[in-house]
C-alpha positions in Angstrom: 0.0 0.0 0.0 2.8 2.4 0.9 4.4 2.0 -2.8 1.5 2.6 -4.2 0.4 5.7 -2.5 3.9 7.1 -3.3 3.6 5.8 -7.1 0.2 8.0 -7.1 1.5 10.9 -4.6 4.6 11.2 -7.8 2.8 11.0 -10.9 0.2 13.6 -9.5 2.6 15.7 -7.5 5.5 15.9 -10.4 3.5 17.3 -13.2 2.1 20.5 -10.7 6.0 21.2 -10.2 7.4 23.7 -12.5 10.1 21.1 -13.6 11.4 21.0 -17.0 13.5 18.1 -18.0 15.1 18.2 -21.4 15.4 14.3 -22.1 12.4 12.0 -22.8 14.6 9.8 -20.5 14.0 11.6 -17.2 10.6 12.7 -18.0 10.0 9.0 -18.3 11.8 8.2 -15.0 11.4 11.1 -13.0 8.0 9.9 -11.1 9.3 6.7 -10.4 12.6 8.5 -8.9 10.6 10.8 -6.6 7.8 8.0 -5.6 11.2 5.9 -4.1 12.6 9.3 -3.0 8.9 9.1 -1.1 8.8 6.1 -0.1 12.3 5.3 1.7 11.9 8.0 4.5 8.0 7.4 4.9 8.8 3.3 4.8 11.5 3.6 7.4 9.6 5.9 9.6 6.4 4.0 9.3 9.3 1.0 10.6 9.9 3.0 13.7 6.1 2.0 15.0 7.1 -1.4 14.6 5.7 -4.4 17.6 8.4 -5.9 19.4 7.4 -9.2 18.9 8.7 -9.2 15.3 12.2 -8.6 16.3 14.8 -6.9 16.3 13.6 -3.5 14.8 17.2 -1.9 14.1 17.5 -5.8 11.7 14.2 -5.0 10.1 15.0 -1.4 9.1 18.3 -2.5 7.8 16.4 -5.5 5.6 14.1 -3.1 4.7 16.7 -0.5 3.4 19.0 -3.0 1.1 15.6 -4.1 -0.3 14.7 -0.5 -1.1 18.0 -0.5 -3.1 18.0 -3.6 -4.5 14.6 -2.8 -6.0 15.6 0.5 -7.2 19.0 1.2 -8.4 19.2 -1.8 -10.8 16.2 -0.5 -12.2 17.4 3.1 -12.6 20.7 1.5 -14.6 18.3 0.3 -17.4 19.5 2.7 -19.3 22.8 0.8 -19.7 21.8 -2.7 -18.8 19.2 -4.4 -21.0 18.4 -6.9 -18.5 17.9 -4.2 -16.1 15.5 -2.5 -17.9 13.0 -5.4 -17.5 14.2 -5.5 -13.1 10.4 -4.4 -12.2 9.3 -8.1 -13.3 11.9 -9.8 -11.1 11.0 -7.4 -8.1 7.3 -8.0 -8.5 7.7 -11.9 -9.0 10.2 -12.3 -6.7 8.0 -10.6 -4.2 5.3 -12.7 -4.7 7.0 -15.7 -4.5 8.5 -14.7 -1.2 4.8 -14.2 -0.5 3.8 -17.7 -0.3 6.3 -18.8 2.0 7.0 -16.0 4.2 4.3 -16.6 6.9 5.0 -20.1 7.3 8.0 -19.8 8.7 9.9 -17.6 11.9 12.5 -15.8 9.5 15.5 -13.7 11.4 14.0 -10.1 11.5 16.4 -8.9 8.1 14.2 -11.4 6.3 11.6 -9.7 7.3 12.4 -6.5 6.7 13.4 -7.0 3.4 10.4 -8.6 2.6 8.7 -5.7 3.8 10.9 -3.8 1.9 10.8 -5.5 -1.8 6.5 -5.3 -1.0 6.9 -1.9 -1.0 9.3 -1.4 -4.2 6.5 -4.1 -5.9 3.9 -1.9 -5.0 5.6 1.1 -6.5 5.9 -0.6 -9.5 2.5 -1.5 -9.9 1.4 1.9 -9.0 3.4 3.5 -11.4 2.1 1.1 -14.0 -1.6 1.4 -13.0 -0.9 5.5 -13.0 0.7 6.0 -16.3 -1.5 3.6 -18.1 
């Protein structure tokens, strides 16, 4: 839910801002820069309210964090990497796979933080699809 409000709050924000960009490039990529410029402080705050039953909370933040950047920064160096061009479907699946099996089992706190982490980037990416379509 978070990427998704960020992937909306972006796409409606950026075009009321007085911001020219000169390549089709990064007026292509430029909501999907500021929707993960949105969601990493709002994600790791929301991670300061977490119970304390889930672990420990510093481990979660930091799983959440690498996720954030493993979701994004490949995909931002699609410009140079064919294969990371199409990253949004490996996040997305990858997410959902990790879906199926994450409840089942008592994962160190990391794991579950960068689960919570790569859900969010997943929901970006859906977002910004379901936005610019």
């Amino acid at each position: 839910m978070l990427g998704l409000a960020c992937a909306m709050a972006a796409f409606f924000v950026l075009p009321r801002l007085a911001v020219e960009f000169d390549s089709q490039y990064l007026r292509d990529i430029a909501p999907l820069a500021l929707s993960w410029m949105l969601i990493w402080p709002t994600g790791l705050l929301l991670l300061l309210c977490l119970p304390e039953n889930i672990g420990n909370p510093n481990e979660v933040r930091k799983g959440a964090a690498a996720a954030l950047l493993v979701g994004f920064v490949p995909q931002m160096l699609g410009v140079a990497l064919f294969f990371c061009a199409f990253w949004f479907i490996l996040v997305i699946g990858a997410w959902i796979f990790i879906s199926t099996y994450q409840w089942k089992y008592n994962f160190p706190a990391f794991r579950t933080g960068f689960w919570l982490g790569h859900g969010s980037m997943a929901g970006c990416y859906v977002g910004a699809f379901v936005i610019a379509w």
